[in-house]
BABAVEX-334888 format. One line per 5 residues: their letters; for each residue x, y, z of C-alpha. Coordinates in steps of 0.02 Angstrom, whole numbers. Layout:
<pts>
a = X,Y,Z; ...
</pts>
This chain:
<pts>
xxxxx = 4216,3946,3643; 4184,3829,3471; 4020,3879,3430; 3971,3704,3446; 3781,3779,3420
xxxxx = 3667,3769,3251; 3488,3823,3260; 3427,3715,3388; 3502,3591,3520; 3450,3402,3541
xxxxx = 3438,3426,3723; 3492,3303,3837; 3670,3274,3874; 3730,3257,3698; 3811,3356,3560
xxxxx = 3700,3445,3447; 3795,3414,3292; 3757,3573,3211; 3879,3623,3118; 4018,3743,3204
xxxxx = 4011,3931,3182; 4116,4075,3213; 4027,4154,3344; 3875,4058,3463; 3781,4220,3466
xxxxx = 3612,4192,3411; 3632,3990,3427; 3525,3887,3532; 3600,3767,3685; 3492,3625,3704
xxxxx = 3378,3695,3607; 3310,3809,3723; 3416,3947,3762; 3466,4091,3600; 3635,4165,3639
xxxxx = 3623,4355,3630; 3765,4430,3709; 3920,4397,3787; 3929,4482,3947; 4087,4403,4058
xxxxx = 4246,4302,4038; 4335,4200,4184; 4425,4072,4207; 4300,3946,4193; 4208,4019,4054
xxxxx = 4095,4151,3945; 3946,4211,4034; 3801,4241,3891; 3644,4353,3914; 3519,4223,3840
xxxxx = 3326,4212,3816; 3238,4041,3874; 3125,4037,3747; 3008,3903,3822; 2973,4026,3975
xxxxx = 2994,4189,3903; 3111,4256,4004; 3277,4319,4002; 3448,4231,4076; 3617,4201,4116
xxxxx = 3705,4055,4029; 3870,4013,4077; 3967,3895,3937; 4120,3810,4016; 4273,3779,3914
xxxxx = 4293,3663,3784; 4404,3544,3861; 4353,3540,4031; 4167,3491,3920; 4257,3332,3835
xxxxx = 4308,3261,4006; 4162,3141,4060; 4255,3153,4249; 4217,3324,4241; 4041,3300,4160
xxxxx = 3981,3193,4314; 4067,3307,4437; 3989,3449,4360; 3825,3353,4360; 3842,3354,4560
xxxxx = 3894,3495,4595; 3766,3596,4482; 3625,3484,4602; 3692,3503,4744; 3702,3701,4724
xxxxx = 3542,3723,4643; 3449,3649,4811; 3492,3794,4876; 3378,3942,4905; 3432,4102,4985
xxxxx = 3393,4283,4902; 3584,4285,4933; 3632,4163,4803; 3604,4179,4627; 3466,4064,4589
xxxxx = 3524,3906,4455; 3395,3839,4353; 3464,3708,4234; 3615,3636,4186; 3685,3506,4058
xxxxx = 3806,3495,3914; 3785,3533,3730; 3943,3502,3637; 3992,3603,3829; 3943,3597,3990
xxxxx = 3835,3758,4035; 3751,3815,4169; 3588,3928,4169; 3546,4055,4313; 3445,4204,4342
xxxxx = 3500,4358,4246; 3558,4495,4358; 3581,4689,4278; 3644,4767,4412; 3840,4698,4355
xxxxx = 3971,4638,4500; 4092,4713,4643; 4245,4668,4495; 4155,4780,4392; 4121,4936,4512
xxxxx = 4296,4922,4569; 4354,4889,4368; 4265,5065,4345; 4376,5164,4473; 4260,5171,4616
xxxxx = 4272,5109,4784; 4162,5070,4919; 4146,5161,5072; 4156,5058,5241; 3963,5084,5276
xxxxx = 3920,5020,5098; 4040,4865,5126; 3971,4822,5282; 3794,4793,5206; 3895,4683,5047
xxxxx = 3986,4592,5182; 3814,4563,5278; 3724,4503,5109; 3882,4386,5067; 3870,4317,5261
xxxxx = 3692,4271,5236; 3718,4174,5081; 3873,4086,5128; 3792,4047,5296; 3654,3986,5208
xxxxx = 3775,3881,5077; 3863,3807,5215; 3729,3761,5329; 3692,3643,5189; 3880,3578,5174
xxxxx = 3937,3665,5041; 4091,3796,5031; 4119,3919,4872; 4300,3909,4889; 4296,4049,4777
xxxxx = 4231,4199,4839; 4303,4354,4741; 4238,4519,4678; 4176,4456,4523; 4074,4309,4604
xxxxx = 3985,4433,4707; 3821,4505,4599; 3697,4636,4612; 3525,4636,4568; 3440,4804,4473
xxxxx = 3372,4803,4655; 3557,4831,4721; 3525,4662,4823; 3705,4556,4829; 3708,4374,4750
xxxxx = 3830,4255,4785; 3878,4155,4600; 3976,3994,4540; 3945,3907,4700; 4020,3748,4658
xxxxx = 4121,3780,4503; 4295,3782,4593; 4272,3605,4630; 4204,3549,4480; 4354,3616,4363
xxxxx = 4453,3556,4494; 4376,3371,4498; 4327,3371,4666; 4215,3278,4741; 4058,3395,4828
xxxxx = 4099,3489,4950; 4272,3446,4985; 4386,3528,4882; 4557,3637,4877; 4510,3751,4711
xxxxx = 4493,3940,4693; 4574,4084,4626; 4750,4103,4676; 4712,4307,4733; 4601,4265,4858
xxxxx = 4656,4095,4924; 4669,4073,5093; 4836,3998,5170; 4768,3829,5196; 4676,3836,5026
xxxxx = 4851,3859,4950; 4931,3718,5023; 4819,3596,4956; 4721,3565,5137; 4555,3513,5141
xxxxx = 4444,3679,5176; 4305,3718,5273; 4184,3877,5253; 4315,3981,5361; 4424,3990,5198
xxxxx = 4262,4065,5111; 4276,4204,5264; 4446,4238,5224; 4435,4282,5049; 4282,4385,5096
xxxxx = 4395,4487,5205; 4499,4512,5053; 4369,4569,4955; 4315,4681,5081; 4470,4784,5096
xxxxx = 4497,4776,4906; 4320,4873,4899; 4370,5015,5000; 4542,5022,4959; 4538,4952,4778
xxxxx = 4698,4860,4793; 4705,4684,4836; 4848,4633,4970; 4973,4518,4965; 4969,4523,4771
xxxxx = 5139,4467,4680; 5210,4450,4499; 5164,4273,4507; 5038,4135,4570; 5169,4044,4687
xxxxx = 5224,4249,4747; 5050,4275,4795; 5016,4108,4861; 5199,4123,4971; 5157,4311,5020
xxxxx = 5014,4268,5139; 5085,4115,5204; 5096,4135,5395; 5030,4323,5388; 4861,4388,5457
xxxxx = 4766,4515,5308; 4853,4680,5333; 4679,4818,5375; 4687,4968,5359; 4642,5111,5460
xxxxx = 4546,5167,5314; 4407,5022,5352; 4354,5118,5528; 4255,5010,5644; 4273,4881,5529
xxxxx = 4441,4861,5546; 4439,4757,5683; 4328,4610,5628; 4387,4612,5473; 4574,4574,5530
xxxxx = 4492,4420,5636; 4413,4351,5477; 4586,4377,5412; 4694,4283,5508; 4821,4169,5441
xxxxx = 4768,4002,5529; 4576,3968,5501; 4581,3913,5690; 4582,4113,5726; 4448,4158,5600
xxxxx = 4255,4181,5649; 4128,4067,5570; 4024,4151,5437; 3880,4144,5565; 4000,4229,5689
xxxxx = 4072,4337,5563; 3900,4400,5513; 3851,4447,5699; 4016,4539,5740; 3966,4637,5581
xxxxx = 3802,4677,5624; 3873,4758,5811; 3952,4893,5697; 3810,5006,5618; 3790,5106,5781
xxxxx = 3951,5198,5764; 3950,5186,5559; 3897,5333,5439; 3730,5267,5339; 3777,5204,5193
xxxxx = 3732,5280,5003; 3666,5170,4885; 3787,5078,4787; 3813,5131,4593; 3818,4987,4505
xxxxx = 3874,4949,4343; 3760,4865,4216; 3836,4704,4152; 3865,4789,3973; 3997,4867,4062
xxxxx = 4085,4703,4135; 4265,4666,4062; 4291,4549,3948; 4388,4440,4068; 4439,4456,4243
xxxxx = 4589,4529,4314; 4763,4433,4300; 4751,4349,4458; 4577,4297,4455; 4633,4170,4324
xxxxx = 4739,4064,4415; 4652,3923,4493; 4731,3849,4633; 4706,3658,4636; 4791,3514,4754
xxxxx = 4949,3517,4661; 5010,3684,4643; 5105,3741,4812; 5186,3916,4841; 5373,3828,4829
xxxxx = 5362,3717,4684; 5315,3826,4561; 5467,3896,4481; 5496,4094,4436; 5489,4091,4236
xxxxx = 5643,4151,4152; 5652,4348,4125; 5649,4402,3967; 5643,4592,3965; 5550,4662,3802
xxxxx = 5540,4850,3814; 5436,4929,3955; 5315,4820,4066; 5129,4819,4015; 4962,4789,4100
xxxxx = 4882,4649,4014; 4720,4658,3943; 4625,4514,4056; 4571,4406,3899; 4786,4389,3852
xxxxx = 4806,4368,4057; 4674,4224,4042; 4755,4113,3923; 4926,4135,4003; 4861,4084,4138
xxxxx = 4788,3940,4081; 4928,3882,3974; 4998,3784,4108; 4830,3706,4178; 4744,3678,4007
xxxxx = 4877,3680,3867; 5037,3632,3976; 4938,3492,4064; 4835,3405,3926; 5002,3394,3802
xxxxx = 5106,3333,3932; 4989,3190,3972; 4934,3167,3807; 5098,3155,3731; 5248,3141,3849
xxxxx = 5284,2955,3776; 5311,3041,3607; 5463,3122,3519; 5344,3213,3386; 5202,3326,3468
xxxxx = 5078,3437,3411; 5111,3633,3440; 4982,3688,3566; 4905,3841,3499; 4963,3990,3623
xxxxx = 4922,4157,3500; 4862,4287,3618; 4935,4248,3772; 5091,4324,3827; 5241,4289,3732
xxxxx = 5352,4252,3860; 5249,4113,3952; 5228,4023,3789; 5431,4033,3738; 5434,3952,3913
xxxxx = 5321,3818,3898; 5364,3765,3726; 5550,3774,3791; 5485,3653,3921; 5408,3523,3778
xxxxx = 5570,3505,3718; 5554,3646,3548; 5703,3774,3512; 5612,3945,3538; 5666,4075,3428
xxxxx = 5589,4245,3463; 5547,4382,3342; 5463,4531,3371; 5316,4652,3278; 5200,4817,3296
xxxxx = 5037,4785,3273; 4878,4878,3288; 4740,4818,3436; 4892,4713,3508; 4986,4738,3683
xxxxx = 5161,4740,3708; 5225,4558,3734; 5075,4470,3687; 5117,4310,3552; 5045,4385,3370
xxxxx = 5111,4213,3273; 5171,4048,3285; 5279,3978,3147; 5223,3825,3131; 5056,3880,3178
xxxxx = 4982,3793,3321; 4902,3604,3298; 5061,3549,3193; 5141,3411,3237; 5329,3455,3234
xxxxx = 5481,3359,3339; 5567,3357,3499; 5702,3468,3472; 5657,3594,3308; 5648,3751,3304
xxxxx = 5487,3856,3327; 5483,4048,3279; 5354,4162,3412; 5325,4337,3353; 5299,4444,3501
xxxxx = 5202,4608,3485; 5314,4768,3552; 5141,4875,3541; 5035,4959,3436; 5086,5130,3383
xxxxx = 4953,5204,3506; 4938,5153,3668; 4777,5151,3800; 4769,5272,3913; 4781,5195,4083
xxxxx = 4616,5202,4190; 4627,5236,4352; 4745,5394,4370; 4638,5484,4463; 4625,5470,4652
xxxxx = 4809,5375,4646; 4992,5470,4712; 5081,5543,4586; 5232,5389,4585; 5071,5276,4582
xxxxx = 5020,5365,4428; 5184,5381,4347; 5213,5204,4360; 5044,5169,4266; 5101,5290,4128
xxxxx = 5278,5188,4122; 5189,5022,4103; 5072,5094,3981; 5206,5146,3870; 5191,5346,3921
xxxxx = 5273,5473,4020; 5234,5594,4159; 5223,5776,4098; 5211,5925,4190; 5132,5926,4361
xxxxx = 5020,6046,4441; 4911,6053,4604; 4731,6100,4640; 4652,6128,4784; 4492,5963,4797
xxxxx = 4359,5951,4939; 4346,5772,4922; 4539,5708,4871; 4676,5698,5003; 4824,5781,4973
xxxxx = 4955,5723,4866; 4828,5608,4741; 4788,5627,4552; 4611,5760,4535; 4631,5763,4349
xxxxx = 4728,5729,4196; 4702,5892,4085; 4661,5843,3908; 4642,5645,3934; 4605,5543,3780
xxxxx = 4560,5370,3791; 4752,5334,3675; 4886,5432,3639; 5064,5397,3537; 5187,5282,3620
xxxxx = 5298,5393,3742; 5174,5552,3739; 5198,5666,3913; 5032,5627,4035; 4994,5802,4117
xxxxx = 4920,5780,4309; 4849,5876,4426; 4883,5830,4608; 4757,5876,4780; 4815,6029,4886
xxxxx = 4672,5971,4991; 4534,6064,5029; 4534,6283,4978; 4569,6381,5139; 4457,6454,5221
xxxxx = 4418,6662,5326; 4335,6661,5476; 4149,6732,5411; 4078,6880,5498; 3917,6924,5541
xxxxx = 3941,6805,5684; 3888,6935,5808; 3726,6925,5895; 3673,6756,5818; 3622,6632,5922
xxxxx = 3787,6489,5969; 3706,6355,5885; 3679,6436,5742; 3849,6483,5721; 3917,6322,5763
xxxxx = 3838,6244,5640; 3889,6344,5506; 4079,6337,5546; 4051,6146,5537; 3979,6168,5359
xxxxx = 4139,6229,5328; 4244,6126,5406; 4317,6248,5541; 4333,6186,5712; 4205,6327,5818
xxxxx = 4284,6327,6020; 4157,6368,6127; 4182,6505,6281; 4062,6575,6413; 4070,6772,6421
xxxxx = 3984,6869,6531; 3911,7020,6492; 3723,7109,6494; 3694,7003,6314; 3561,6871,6304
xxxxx = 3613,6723,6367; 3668,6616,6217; 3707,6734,6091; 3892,6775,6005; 3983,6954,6078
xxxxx = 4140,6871,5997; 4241,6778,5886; 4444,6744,5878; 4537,6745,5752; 4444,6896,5685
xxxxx = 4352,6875,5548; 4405,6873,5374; 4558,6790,5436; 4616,6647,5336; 4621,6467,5412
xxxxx = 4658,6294,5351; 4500,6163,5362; 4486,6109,5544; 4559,6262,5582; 4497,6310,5768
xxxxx = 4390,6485,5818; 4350,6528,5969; 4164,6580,5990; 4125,6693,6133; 3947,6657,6184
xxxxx = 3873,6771,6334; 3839,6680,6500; 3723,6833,6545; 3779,6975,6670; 3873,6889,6838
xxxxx = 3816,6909,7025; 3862,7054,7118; 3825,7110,7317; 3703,7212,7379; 3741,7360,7434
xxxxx = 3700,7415,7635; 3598,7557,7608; 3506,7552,7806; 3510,7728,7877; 3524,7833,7710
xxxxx = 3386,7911,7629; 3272,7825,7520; 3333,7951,7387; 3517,7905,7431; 3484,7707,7440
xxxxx = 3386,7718,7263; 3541,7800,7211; 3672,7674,7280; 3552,7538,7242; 3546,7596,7024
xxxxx = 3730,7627,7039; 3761,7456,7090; 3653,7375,6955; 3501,7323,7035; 3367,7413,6937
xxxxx = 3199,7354,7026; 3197,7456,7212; 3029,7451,7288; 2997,7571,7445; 2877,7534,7578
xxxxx = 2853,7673,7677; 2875,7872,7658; 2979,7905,7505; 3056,8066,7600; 3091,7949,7755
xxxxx = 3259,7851,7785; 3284,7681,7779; 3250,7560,7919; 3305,7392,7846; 3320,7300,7677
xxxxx = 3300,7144,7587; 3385,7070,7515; 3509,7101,7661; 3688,7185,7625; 3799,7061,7548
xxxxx = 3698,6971,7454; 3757,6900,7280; 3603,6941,7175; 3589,7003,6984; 3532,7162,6906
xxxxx = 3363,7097,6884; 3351,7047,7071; 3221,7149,7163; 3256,7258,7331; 3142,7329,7447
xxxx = 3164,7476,7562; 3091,7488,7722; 3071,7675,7757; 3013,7793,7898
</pts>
């Protein structure tokens, strides 16, 4: 940003003319809204915590680049597009309640603390399926609002979707795609290049099915926190979706399979978002209920967004005709921090785009300024203006390996086709960040975030974790947030869950009770009938015995007594009633009632011989 702000704005349309600071915090736009605090960087520009000090009240000002700002095309697009979305009203769409340019265009909206999905998933976390399914429900209901009024986002991504300190999702930058793209309303190709749909890449005109697309991709990105079809480049990740449906995973449940229809290659296969939304709403029956979501506060947002979300794609940039840069290998491979990934990015848009027009009829050009972004993306694009790149290289502190310290000439100088230009390219500071992230990742996964980050994988233990499956990261013993180029990471990796013993006491407790506490522990209880003279329902036995150690989900059969089983009556006509009482208790049947002499012999009985009856069945004698 310039700091094109003084102490107060002129309103309007124009510049302010105040003169230019270092920073705009504290500034006024238009003479209304005080800068406080920067809170998010894309690629369209710096989102500010403000206060509107006409209402009281505090907001969110975005400030667009500078040089998008300078275009009046853009201006009047800008114009229509900032109309068009703030006629809409949905509790699902961030709320936009001016707009205008000040030196640059900005655009002022509700504040919301509760951060974005790019900023959970930036902290580690994921989502489970039950709390994406009430996102994905939110984001339906705002697009389907958006798009019942003719507009599509055309970029829909993680850090476009906002929460509320409520936890209530808002859909953001409806309409900025097309604006930095120069598109008329409604109509246009532009997005970010990660979550482009197929059609959106090649330049086709798109309609809101290309907004469910990318929200499928954000879905599985939120429980799985990775993104698919992600490549080393804009045109690889543009070509690896081409003619491919989103891959799902199992991970995603019920989900899974509406998720892979909003995912399909050709938009003809896709749901609408209406559709989309009511093939959601079918799932909760059969869906865990969800826990509320822990957001992050936006003091907690990066500073930029990831690589990817960076890269516009626009009506001229197609998988095939962008060409893989040159390799030019400088020590180990580094994540870049998102502000460097920004203006690499943007190099060819912004930088690459506005020389070449500006000054393609000239043999002397001036240097386009390129310090910060990554060293070998400028050496390529200067190589491309016709300069001799020569490339030197420097440690310094707060700097990442292979991002462009200095230019010599410096940038702005106007130097000839054909001379030589010296880039000095950062190999590192002397410590290195200690990647985020290592926990809940395999152990290669892990070790391949160490190489990149300039460290190595030290010894490697395992734990046992209730909550981690096998083989992932549960800890890195000793973490600090840096550590000396090429110091040994120590992990810990999941065992799973601790075994478990079969627990006594089992005996005599009632089968539900004891079912439920195997479940608590994760065993697998097998229920069997026993019969016996027990109370009907309660344990008499358990296999394996317990104490006996098991792995979870580990199976025990649970004997659980069915009572005492039927038995015939004994014919006991013509003995005594002495000898029939006898015959009678030995057989089990405890309840013998005589009518007649008790010294007399027995005429008849009932129940007759034969009969199946239980030991609490009564008998009577008949006696003479």
């Amino acid at each position: 940003m310039d700091g094109q702000w003084s102490g107060g704005g002129t309103g309007g349309d124009g510049d302010s003319g105040g003169p230019a600071s270092s920073s705009p915090i504290g500034q006024l736009v238009d003479g209304r809204y005080r800068l406080s605090e920067a809170i998010g960087t894309g690629g369209s520009g710096t989102v500010y915590l403000a206060e509107d000090i006409s209402l009281g009240r505090r907001v969110a000002v975005k400030v667009l680049h500078t040089a998008a700002s300078r275009d009046p095309a853009f201006v009047r697009q800008f114009r229509a597009e900032a109309q068009a979305v703030a006629s809409l009203k949905s509790p699902h769409v961030v709320d936009v309640y001016d707009w205008g340019v000040d030196g640059q265009a900005y655009l002022v909206t509700e504040y919301l603390g509760g951060g974005s999905l790019r900023s959970i998933l930036a902290s580690g976390r994921t989502l489970s399926p039950s709390q994406v399914l009430v996102l994905a429900l939110d984001a339906c209901r705002g697009l389907d609002h958006a798009h019942s009024k003719g507009l599509v986002h055309r970029d829909v991504k993680p850090a476009n979707l906002l929460f509320g300190d409520d936890g209530r999702l808002r859909i953001a930058d409806f309409g900025l795609a097309a604006a930095m793209a120069g598109e008329q309303p409604g109509s246009g190709h532009a997005g970010t290049a990660r979550y482009a749909s197929p059609e959106q890449a090649r330049g086709k005109v798109v309609d809101g099915r290309s907004d469910v697309y990318a929200l499928a991709l954000c879905m599985v990105e939120a429980v799985t926190g990775h993104l698919p079809f992600v490549e080393s480049t804009v045109a690889g990740t543009l070509r690896a979706r081409e003619g491919r449906d989103v891959p799902v995973p199992d991970v995603l449940g019920p989900l899974a399979p509406v998720v892979a229809r909003a995912g399909a290659a050709h938009p003809d296969k896709r749901p609408t978002v209406a559709e989309f939304g009511r093939m959601l709403l079918s799932m909760p029956e059969g869906m865990s209920r969800p826990e509320p979501l822990q957001l992050v506060g936006p003091g907690e947002i990066g500073a930029s967004p990831l690589a990817g979300e960076a890269a516009s794609v626009t009506p001229s940039v197609f998988p095939d005709a962008v060409p893989a840069p040159p390799q030019r290998p400088v020590g180990p491979r580094r994540r870049w921090p998102a502000a460097v990934l920004t203006v690499a990015l943007v190099v060819g848009a912004v930088v690459g785009g506005t020389v070449l027009w500006e000054n393609t009829r000239d043999v002397t050009r001036r240097l386009p300024s390129l310090v910060g972004s990554s060293g070998e993306s400028a050496g390529t694009l200067l190589t491309q203006l016709g300069w001799v790149v020569e490339e030197r290289f420097d440690r310094q502190d707060d700097s990442v390996q292979g991002e462009l310290l200095e230019m010599i000439p410096a940038g702005g100088t106007a130097l000839a086709e054909g001379e030589a230009v010296v880039i000095v390219i950062s190999l590192g500071a002397d410590r290195v960040a200690v990647p985020t992230g290592l926990v809940g990742v395999t152990a290669s996964e892990a070790a391949r975030l160490l190489d990149e980050a300039g460290l190595t994988t030290g010894e490697v233990t395992r734990g046992f974790s209730e909550e981690t499956l096998p083989g992932l990261v549960i800890e890195v013993p000793g973490a600090a947030s840096s550590l000396p180029l090429g110091t040994a990471v120590d992990l810990v990796l999941s065992e799973g869950p601790a075994p478990r013993s079969v627990p006594t006491g089992l005996m005599g407790m009632h089968a539900a009770d004891v079912q439920a506490s195997l479940l608590a522990l994760k065993l697998l209880p097998v229920l069997v009938d026993s019969p016996g003279m027990a109370e009907v329902g309660t344990v008499v036995g358990v296999s394996p015995e317990p104490g006996t150690p098991l792995a979870v989900g580990g199976e025990i059969q649970v004997l659980v007594s069915s009572g005492p089983e039927p038995r015939p009556v004994p014919a006991v006509e013509g003995l005594s009633v002495v000898a029939a009482d006898a015959r009678l208790q030995a057989a089990g049947f405890r309840q013998v009632e005589v009518e007649g002499p008790a010294d007399g012999r027995v005429t008849s009985q009932d129940p007759a011989s034969g009969y199946m009856g239980l030991p609490q069945t009564r008998v009577t004698l008949i006696s003479k």
